[in-house]
Each structure stands twice: as structure tokens, then as C-alpha cells.
ROPATOR-735148 format. One record per residue (C-alpha): x, y, z; residue number from 1; residue in three letters. Coordinates in nm, 2 decimals. Layout:
# residues N
<pt X="X" Y="Y" Z="Z" pos="NUM" code="ALA"/>
...
# end
This chain:
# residues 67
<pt X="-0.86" Y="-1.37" Z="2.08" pos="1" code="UNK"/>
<pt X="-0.79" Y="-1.66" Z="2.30" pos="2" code="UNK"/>
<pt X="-0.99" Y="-1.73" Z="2.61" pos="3" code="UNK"/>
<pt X="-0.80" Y="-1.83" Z="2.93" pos="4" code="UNK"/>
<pt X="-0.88" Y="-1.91" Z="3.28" pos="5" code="UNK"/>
<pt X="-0.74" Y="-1.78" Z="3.60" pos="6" code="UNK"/>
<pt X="-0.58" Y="-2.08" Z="3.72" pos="7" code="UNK"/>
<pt X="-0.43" Y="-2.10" Z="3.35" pos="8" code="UNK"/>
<pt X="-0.33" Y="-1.73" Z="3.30" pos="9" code="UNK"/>
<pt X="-0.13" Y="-1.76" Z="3.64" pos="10" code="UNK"/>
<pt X="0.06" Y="-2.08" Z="3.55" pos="11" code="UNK"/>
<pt X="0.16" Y="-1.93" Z="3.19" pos="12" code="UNK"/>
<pt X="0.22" Y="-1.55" Z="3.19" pos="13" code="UNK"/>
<pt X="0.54" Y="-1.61" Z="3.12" pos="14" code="UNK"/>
<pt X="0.50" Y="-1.78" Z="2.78" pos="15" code="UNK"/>
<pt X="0.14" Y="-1.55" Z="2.72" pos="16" code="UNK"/>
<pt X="0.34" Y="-1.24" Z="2.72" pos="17" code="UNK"/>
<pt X="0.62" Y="-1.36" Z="2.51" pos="18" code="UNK"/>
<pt X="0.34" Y="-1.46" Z="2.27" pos="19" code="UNK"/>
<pt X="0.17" Y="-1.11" Z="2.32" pos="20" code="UNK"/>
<pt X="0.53" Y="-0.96" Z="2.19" pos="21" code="UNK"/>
<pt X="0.60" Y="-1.18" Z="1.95" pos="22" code="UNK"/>
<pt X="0.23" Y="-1.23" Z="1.75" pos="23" code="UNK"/>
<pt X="0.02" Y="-0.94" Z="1.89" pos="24" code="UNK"/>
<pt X="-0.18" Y="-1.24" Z="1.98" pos="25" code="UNK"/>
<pt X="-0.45" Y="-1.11" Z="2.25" pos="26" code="UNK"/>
<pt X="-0.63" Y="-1.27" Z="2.52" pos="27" code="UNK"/>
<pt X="-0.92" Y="-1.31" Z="2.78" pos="28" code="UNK"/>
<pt X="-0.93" Y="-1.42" Z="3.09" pos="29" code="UNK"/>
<pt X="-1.23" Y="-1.53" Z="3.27" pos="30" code="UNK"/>
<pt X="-1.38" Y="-1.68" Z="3.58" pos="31" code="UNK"/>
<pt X="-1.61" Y="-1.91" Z="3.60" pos="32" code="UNK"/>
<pt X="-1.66" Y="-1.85" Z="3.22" pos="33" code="UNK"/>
<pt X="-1.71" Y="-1.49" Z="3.21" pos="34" code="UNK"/>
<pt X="-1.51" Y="-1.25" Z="3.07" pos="35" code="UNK"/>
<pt X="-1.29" Y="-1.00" Z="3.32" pos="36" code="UNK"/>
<pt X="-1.03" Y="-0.88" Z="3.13" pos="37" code="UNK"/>
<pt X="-0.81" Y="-0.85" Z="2.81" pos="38" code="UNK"/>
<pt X="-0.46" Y="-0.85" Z="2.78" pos="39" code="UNK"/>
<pt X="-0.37" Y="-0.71" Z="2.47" pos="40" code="UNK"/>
<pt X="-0.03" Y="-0.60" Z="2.29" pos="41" code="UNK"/>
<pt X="0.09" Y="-0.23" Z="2.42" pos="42" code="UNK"/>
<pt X="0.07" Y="0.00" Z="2.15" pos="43" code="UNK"/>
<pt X="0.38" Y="0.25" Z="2.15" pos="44" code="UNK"/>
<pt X="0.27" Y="0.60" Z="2.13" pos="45" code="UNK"/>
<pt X="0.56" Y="0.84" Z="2.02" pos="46" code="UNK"/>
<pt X="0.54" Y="1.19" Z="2.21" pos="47" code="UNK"/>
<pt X="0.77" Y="1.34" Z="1.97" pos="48" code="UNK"/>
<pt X="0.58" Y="1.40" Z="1.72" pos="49" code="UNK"/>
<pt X="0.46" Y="1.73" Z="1.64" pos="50" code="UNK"/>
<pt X="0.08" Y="1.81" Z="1.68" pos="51" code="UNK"/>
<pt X="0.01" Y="1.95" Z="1.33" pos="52" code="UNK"/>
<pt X="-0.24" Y="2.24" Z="1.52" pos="53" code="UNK"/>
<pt X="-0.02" Y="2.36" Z="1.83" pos="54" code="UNK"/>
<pt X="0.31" Y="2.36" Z="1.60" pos="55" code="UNK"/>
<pt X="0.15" Y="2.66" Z="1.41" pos="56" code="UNK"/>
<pt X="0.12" Y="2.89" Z="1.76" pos="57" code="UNK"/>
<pt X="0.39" Y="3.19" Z="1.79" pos="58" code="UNK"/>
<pt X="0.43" Y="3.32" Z="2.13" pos="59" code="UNK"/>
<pt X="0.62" Y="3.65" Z="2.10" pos="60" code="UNK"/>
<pt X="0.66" Y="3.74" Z="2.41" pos="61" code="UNK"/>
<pt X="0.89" Y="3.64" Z="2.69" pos="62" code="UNK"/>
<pt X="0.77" Y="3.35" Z="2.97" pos="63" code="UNK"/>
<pt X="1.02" Y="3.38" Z="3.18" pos="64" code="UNK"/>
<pt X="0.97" Y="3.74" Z="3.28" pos="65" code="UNK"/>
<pt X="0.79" Y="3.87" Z="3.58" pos="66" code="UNK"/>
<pt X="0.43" Y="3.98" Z="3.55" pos="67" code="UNK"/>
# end
């Protein structure tokens, strides 16, 4: 992880984020020396997937009829 300053961080998103997408590279950024945040690489989460538990339910009934 690379440590950067405000001041820094402001001047260089740009080029930090196209490092972020190209490395993974992650950062800090601090103030005054401490830590306030990380940026790190977003991880893609797919929602298609199947969950392994809920694909094994069966409703047999119909939803979309009145109580």
C-alpha cells in the first residue's frame, strides 16, 4: 500500500485511479500523517450467480393469486 497525502491525492487522482485499474495497486491517504482512508481496487461481484441453498426451494403454489 502506498501512503499519500491530501494535497497529493487531489493533484493525482487521475493517474492513482488509472493505477488502481491497471495494478490493483491500493492506497492511503492521510492528514497530517494519519491514516483516513483507503482506496482500494472495486471488486466485481456477479448477482447472477446461483446461491447453491435458495436454488434448491420449490414453491408450488401460485404468487400471483389473491389471498
Amino acid at each position: 500500500m502506498k501512503m499519500l497525502n491530501i494535497h497529493e491525492t487531489k493533484t493525482k487522482l487521475s493517474s492513482i485511479l488509472s493505477e488502481i485499474e491497471k495494478n490493483g495497486e491500493k492506497f492511503i491517504i492521510c492528514r497530517n500523517e494519519k491514516p483516513i482512508a483507503d482506496i482500494i481496487p472495486h471488486i466485481k461481484k456477479s448477482r447472477l450467480k446461483p446461491d447453491g441453498f435458495l436454488s434448491q426451494i420449490k414453491i408450488n403454489c401460485d404468487l400471483t393469486k389473491p389471498l
